[in-house]
N, C-alpha and C positions, 0 to 999 in steps of 0.2 A: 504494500500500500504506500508506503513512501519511497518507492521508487515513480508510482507512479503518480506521485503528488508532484516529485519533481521535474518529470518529465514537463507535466504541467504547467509548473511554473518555468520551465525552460520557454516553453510554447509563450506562454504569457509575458516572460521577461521580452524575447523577439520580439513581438508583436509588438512591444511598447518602443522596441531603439527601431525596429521598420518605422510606424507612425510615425516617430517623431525626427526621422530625417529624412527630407525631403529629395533629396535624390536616390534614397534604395526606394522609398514611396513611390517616388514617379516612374522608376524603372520595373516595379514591380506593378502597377497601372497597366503602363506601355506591356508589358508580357500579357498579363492578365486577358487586358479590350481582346488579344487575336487568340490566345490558348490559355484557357482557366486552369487547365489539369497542370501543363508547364511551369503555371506559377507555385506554385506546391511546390515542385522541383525547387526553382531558386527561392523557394524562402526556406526550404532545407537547406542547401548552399549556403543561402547565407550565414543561416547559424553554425554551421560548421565553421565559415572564413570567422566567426566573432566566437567561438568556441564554444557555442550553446547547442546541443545537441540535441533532436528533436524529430522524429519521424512525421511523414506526411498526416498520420491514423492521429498524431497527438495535435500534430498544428490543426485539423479539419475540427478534433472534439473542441478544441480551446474556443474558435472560432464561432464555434455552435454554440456557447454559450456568452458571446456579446449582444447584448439588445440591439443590434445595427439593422436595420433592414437592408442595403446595401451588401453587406455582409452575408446577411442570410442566401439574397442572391445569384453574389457571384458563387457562393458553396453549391450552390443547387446548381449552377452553368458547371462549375468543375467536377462535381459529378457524374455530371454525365444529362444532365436535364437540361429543359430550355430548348 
């Protein structure tokens, strides 16, 4: 269980340095608009280049739990929906 708490907040700590810099932001946008599923990819990437380690399965659950509608979204495009 606290492995997988932390996985979590790996997911969570990302997702907070993505937000809040605007250029992995816009680059991960720009991926996003053309292949949803891709982006997954490089936001694993990324935490690897920033040493947070983090599978696709844990970024998608983190993600599913923000109130964003946008968010909710693009989840359902990269899944496979839409």
């Amino acid at each position: 269980m606290n492995l997988l708490k932390s996985m979590i907040s790996n997911a969570e700590k990302l997702y907070n340095l993505i937000a809040n810099d605007p250029k992995k932001k816009q680059s991960l946008f720009l991926i996003a608009l053309n292949n949803p599923k891709s982006a997954l990819d490089k936001i694993c990437d990324m935490g690897k280049e920033l040493n947070i380690t983090v599978t696709k399965e844990e970024v998608i659950e983190y993600l599913t739990s923000i109130d964003d509608e946008q968010t909710k979204l693009w989840l359902i495009k990269a899944r496979g929906g839409l």
